[in-house]
N, CA, C and O atoms as a GROMACS GRO file, in nm:
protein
  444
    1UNK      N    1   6.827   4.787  11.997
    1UNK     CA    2   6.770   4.871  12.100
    1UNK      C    3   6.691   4.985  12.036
    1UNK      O    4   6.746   5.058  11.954
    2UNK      N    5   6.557   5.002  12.073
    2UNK     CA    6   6.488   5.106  11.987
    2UNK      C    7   6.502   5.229  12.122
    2UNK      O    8   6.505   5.210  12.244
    3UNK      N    9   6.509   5.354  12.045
    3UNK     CA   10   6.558   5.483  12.039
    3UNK      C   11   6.408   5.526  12.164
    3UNK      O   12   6.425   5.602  12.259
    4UNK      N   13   6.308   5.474  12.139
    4UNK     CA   14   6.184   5.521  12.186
    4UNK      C   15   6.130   5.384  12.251
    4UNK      O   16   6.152   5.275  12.199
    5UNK      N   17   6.045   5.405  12.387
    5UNK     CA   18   5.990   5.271  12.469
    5UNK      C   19   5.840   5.335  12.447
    5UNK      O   20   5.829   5.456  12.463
    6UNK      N   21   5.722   5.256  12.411
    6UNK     CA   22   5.617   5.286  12.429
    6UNK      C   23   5.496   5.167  12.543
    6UNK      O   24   5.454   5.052  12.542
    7UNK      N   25   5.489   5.277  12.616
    7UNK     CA   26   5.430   5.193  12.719
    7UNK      C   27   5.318   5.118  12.614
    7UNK      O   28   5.260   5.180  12.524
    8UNK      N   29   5.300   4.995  12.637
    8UNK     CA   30   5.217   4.894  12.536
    8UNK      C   31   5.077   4.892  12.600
    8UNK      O   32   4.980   4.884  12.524
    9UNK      N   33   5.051   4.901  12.770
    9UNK     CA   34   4.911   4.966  12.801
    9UNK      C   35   4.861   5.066  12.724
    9UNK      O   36   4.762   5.058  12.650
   10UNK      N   37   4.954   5.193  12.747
   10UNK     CA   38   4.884   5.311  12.694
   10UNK      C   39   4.879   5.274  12.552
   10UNK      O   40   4.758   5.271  12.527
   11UNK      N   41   4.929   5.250  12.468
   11UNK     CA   42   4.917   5.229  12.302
   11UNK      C   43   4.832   5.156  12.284
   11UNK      O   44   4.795   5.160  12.166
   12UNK      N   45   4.721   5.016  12.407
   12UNK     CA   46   4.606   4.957  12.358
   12UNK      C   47   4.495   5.059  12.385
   12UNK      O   48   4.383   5.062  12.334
   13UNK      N   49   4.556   5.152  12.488
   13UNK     CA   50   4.390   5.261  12.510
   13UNK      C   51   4.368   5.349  12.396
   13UNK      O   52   4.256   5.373  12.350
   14UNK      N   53   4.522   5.418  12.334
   14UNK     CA   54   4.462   5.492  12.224
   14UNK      C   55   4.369   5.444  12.054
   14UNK      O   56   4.429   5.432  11.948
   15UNK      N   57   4.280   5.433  12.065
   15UNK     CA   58   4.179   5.364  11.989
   15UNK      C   59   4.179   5.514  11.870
   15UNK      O   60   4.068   5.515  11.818
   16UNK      N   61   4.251   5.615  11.824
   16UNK     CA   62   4.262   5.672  11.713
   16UNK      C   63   4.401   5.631  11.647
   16UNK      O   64   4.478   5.541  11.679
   17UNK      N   65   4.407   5.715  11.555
   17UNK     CA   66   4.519   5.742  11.438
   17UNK      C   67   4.576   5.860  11.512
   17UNK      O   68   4.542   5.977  11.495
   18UNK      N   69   4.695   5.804  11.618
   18UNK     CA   70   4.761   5.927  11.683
   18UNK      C   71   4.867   6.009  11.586
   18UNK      O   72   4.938   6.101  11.627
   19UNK      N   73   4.867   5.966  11.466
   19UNK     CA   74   4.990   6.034  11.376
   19UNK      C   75   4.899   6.114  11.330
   19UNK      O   76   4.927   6.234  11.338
   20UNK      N   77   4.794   6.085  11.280
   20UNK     CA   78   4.651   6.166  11.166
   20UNK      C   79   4.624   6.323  11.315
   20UNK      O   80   4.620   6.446  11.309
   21UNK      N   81   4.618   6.256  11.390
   21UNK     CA   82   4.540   6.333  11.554
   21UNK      C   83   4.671   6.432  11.562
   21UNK      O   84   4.636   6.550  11.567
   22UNK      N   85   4.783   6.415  11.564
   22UNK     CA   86   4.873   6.513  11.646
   22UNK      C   87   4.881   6.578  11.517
   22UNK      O   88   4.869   6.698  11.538
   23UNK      N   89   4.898   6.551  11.376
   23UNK     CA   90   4.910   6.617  11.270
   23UNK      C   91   4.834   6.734  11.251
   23UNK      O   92   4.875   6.847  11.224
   24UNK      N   93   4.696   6.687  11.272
   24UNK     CA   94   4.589   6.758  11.302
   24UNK      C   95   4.608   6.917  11.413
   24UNK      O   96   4.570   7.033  11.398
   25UNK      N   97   4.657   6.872  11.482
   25UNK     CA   98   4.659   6.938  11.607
   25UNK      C   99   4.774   7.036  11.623
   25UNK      O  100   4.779   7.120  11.712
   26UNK      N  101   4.861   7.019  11.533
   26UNK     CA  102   4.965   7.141  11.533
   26UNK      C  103   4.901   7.197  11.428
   26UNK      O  104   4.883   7.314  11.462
   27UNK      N  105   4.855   7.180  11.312
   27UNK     CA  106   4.818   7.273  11.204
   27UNK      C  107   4.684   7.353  11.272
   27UNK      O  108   4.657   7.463  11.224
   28UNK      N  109   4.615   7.311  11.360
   28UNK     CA  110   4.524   7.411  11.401
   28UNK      C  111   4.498   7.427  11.580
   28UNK      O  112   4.388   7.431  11.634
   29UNK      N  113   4.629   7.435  11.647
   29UNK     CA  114   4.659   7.519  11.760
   29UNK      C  115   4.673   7.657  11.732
   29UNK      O  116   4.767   7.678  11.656
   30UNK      N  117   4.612   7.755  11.768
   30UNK     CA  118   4.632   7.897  11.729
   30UNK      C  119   4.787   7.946  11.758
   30UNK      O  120   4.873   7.977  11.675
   31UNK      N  121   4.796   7.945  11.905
   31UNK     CA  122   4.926   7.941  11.904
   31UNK      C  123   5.077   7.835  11.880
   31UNK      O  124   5.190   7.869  11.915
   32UNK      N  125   5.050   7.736  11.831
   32UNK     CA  126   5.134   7.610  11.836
   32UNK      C  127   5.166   7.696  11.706
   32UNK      O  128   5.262   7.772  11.692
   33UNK      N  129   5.045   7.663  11.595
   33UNK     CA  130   5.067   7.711  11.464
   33UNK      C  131   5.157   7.835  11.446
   33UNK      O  132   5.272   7.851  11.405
   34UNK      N  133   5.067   7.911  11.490
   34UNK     CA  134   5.212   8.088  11.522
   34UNK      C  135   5.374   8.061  11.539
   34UNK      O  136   5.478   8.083  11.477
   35UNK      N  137   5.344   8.018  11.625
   35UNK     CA  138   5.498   8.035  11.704
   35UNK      C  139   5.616   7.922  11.639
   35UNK      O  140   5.735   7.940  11.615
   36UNK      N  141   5.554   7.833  11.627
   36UNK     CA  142   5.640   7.643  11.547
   36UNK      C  143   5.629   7.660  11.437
   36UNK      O  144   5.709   7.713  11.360
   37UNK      N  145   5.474   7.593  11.406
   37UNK     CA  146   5.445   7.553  11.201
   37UNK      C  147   5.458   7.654  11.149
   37UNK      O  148   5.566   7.658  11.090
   38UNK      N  149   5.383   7.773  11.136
   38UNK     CA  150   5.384   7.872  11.038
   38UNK      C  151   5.536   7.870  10.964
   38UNK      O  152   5.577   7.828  10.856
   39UNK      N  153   5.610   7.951  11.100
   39UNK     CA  154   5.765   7.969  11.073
   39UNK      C  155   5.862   7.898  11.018
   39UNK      O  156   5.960   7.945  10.960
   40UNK      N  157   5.833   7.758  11.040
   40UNK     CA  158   5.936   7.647  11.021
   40UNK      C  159   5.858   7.624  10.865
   40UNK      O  160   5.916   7.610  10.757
   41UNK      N  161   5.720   7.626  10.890
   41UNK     CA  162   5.700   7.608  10.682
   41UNK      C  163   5.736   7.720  10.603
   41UNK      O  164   5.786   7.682  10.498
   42UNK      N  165   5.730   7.851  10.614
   42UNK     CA  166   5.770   7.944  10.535
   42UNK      C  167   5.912   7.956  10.532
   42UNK      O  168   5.953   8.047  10.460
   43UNK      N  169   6.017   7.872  10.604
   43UNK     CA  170   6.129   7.890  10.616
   43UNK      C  171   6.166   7.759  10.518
   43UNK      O  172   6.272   7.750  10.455
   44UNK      N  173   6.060   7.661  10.516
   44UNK     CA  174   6.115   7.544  10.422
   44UNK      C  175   6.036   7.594  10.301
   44UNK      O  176   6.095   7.538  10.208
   45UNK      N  177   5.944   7.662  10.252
   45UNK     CA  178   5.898   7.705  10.116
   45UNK      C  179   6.003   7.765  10.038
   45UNK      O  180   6.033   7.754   9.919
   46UNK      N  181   6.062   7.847  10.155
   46UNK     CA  182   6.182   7.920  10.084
   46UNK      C  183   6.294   7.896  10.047
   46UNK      O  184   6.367   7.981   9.996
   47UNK      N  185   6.331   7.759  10.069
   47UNK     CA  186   6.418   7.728  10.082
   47UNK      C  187   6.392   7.630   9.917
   47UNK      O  188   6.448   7.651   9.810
   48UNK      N  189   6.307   7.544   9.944
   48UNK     CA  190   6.236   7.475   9.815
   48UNK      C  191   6.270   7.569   9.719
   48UNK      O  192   6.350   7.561   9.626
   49UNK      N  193   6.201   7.653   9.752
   49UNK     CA  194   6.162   7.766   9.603
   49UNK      C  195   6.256   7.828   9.528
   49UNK      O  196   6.243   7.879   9.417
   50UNK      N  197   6.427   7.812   9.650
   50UNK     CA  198   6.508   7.824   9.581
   50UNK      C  199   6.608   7.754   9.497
   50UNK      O  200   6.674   7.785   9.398
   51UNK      N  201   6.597   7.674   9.555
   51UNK     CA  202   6.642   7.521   9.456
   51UNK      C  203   6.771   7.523   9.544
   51UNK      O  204   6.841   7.460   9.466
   52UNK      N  205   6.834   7.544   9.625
   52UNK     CA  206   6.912   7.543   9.741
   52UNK      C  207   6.859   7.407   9.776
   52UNK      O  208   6.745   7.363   9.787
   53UNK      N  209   7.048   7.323   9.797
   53UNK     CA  210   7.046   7.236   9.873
   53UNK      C  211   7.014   7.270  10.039
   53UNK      O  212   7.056   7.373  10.092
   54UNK      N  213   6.929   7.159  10.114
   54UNK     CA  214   6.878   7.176  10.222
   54UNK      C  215   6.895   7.059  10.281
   54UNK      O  216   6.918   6.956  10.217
   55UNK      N  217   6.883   7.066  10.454
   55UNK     CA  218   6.835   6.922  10.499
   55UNK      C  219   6.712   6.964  10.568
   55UNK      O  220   6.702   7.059  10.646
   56UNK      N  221   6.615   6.876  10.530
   56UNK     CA  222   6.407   6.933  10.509
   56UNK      C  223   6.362   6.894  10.702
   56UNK      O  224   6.271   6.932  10.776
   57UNK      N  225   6.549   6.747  10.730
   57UNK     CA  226   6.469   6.708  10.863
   57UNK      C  227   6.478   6.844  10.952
   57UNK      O  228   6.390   6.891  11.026
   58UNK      N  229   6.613   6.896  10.923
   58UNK     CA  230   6.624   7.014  11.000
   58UNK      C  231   6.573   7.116  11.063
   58UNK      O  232   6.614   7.182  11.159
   59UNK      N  233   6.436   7.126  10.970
   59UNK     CA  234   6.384   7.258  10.952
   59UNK      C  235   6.247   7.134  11.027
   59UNK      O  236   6.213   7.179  11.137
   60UNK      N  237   6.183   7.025  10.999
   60UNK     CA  238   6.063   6.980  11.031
   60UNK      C  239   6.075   6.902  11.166
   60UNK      O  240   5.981   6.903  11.246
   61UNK      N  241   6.191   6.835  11.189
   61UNK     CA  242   6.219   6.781  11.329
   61UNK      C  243   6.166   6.808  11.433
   61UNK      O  244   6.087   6.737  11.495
   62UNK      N  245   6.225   6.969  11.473
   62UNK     CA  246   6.221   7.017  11.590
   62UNK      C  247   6.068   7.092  11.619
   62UNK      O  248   6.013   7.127  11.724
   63UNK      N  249   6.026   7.100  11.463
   63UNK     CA  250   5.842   7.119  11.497
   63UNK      C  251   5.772   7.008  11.522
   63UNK      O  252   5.660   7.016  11.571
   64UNK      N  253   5.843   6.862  11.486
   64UNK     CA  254   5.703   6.792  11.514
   64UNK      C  255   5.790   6.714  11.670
   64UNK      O  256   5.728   6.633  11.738
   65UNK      N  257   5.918   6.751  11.701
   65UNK     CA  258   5.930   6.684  11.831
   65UNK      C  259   5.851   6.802  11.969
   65UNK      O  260   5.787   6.770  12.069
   66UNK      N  261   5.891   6.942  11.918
   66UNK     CA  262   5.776   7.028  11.995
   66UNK      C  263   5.617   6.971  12.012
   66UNK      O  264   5.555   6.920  12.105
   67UNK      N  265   5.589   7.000  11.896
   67UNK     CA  266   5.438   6.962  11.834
   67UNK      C  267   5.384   6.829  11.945
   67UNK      O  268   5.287   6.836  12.021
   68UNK      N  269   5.456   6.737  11.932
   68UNK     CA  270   5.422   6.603  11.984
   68UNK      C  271   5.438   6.598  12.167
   68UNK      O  272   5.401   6.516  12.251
   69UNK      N  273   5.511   6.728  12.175
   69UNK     CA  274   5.530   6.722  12.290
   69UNK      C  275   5.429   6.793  12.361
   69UNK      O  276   5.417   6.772  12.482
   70UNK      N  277   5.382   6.845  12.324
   70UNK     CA  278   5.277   7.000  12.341
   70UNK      C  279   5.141   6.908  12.343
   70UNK      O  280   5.054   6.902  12.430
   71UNK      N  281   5.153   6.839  12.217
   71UNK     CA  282   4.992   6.750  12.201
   71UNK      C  283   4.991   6.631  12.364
   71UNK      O  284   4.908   6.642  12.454
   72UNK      N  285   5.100   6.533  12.362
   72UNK     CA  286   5.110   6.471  12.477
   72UNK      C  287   5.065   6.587  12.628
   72UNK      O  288   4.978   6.565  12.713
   73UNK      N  289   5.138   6.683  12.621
   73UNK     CA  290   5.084   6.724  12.763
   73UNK      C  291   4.918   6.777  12.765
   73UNK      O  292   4.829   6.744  12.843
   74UNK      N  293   4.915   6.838  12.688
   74UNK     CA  294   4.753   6.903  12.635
   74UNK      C  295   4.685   6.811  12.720
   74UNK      O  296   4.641   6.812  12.835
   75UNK      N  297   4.690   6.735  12.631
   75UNK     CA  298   4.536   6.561  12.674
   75UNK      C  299   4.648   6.507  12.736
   75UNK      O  300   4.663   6.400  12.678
   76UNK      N  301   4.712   6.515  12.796
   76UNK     CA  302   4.764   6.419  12.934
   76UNK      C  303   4.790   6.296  12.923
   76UNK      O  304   4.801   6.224  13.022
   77UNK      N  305   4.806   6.242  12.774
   77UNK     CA  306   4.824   6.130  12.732
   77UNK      C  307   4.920   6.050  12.846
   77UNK      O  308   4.906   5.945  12.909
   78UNK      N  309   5.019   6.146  12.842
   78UNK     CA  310   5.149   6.020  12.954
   78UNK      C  311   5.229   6.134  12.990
   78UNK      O  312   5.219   6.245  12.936
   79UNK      N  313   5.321   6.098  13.097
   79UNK     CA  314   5.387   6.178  13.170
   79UNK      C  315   5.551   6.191  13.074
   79UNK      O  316   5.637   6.267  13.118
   80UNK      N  317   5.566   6.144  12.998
   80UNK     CA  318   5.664   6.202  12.896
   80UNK      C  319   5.579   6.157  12.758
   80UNK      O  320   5.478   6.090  12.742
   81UNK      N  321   5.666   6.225  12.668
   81UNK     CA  322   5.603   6.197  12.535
   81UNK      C  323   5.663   6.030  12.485
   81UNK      O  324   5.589   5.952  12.425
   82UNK      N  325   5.792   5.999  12.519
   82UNK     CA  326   5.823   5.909  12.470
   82UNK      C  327   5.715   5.758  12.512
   82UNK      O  328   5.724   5.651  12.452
   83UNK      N  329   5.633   5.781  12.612
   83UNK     CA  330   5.562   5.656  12.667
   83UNK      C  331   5.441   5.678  12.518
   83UNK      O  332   5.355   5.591  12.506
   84UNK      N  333   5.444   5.739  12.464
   84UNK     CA  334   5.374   5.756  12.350
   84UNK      C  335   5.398   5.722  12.201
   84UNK      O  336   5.371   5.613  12.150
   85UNK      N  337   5.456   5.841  12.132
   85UNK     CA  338   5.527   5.813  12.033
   85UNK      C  339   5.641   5.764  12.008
   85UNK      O  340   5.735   5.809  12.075
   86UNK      N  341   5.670   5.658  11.906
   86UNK     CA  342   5.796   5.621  11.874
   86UNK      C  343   5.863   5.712  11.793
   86UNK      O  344   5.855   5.832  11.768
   87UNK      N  345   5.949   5.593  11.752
   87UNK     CA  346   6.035   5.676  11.613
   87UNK      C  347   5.984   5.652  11.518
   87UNK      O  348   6.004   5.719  11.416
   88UNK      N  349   5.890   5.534  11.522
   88UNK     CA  350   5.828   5.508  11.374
   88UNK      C  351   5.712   5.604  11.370
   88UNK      O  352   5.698   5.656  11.259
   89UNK      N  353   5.636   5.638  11.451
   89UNK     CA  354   5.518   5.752  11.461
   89UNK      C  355   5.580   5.903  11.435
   89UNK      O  356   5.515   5.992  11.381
   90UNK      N  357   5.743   5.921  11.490
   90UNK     CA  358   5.788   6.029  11.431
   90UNK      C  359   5.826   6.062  11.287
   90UNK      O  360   5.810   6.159  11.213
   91UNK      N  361   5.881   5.945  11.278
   91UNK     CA  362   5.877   5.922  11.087
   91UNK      C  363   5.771   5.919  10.987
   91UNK      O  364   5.789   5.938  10.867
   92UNK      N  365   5.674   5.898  11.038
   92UNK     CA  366   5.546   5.896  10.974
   92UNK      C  367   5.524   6.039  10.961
   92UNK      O  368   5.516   6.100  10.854
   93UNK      N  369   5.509   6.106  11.119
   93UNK     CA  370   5.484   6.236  11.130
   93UNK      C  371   5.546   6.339  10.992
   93UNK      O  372   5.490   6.432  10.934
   94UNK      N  373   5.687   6.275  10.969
   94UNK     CA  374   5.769   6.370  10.933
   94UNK      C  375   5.755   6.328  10.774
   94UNK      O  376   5.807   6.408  10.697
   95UNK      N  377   5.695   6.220  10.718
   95UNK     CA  378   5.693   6.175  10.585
   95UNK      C  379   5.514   6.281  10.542
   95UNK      O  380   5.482   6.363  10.456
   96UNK      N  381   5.454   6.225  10.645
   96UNK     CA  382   5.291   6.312  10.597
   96UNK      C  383   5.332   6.415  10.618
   96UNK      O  384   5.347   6.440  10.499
   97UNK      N  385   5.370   6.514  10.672
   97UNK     CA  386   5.380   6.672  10.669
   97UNK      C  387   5.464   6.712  10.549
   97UNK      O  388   5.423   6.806  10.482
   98UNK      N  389   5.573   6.652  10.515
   98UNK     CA  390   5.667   6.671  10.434
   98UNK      C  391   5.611   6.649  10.299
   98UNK      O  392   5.636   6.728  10.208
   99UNK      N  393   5.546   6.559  10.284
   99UNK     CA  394   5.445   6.537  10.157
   99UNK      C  395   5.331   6.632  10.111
   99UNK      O  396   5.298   6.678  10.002
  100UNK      N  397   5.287   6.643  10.229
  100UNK     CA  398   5.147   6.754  10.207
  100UNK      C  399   5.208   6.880  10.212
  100UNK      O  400   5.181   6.955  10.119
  101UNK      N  401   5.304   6.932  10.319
  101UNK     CA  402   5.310   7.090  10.249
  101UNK      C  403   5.359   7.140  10.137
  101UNK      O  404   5.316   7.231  10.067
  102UNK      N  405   5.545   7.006  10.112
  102UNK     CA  406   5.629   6.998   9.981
  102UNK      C  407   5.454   7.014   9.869
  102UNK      O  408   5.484   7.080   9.770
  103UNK      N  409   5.331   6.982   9.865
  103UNK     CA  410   5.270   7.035   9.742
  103UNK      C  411   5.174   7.142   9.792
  103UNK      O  412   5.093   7.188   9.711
  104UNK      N  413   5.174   7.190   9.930
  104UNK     CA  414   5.109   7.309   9.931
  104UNK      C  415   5.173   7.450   9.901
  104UNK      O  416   5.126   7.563   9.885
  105UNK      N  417   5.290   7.401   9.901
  105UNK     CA  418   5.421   7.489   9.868
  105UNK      C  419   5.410   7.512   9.705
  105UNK      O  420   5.406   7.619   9.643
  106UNK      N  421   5.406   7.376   9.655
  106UNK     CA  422   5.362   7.363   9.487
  106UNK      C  423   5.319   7.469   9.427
  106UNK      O  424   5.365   7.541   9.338
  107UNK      N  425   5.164   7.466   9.529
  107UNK     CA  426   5.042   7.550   9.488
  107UNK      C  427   5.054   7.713   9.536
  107UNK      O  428   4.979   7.803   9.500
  108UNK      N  429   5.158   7.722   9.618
  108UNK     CA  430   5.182   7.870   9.634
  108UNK      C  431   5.139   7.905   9.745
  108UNK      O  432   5.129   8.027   9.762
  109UNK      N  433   5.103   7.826   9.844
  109UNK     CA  434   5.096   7.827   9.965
  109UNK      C  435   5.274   7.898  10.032
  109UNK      O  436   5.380   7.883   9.972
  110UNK      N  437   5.258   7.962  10.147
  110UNK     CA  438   5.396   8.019  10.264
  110UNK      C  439   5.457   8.083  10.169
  110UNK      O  440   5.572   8.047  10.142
  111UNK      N  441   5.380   8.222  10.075
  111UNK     CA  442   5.410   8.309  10.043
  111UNK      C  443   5.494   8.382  10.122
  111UNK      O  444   5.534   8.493  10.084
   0.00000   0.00000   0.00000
């Protein structure tokens, strides 16, 4: 039994890269970014930086299940988010963000 149902109409209309698109779209919401990403990355830089055991879903979860939820209503994609994204689109979500900031963090990025 999968965790997430995606209506299979709506998933032939979206003709982008909805993981690349919503990724997109929380890192440059003015306020999405403020209030979710900013906070939740400077809270995982710091955490990195200290060499402190962590759990990374903890801290990135609940931004990209916001995030995804925020992007779905925006553009009106569907009347819940789940007719949208799965779990495999959330995992993705959570492997590309986790990859790209874990080295923007590298570089000294969420001072």
């Amino acid at each position: 039994m999968k965790l997430f149902e995606v209506d299979q109409e709506l998933s032939k209309k979206i003709n982008f890269d909805l993981v690349e698109d919503a990724m997109i779209w929380m890192r440059n919401e003015p306020m999405f970014y403020r209030r979710v990403y900013y906070p939740a990355m400077t809270e995982f830089a710091d955490k990195l930086r200290s060499g402190q055991e962590f759990n990374v879903k903890e801290i990135l979860m609940p931004v990209i299940n916001k995030g995804i939820t925020a992007y779905t209503s925006k553009y009106k994609l569907a009347p819940q988010t789940d007719d949208v994204f799965t779990e495999e689109h959330r995992n993705e979500l959570f492997d590309k963000i986790y990859k790209e900031e874990a080295e923007q963090i590298q570089k000294g990025e969420y001072q």
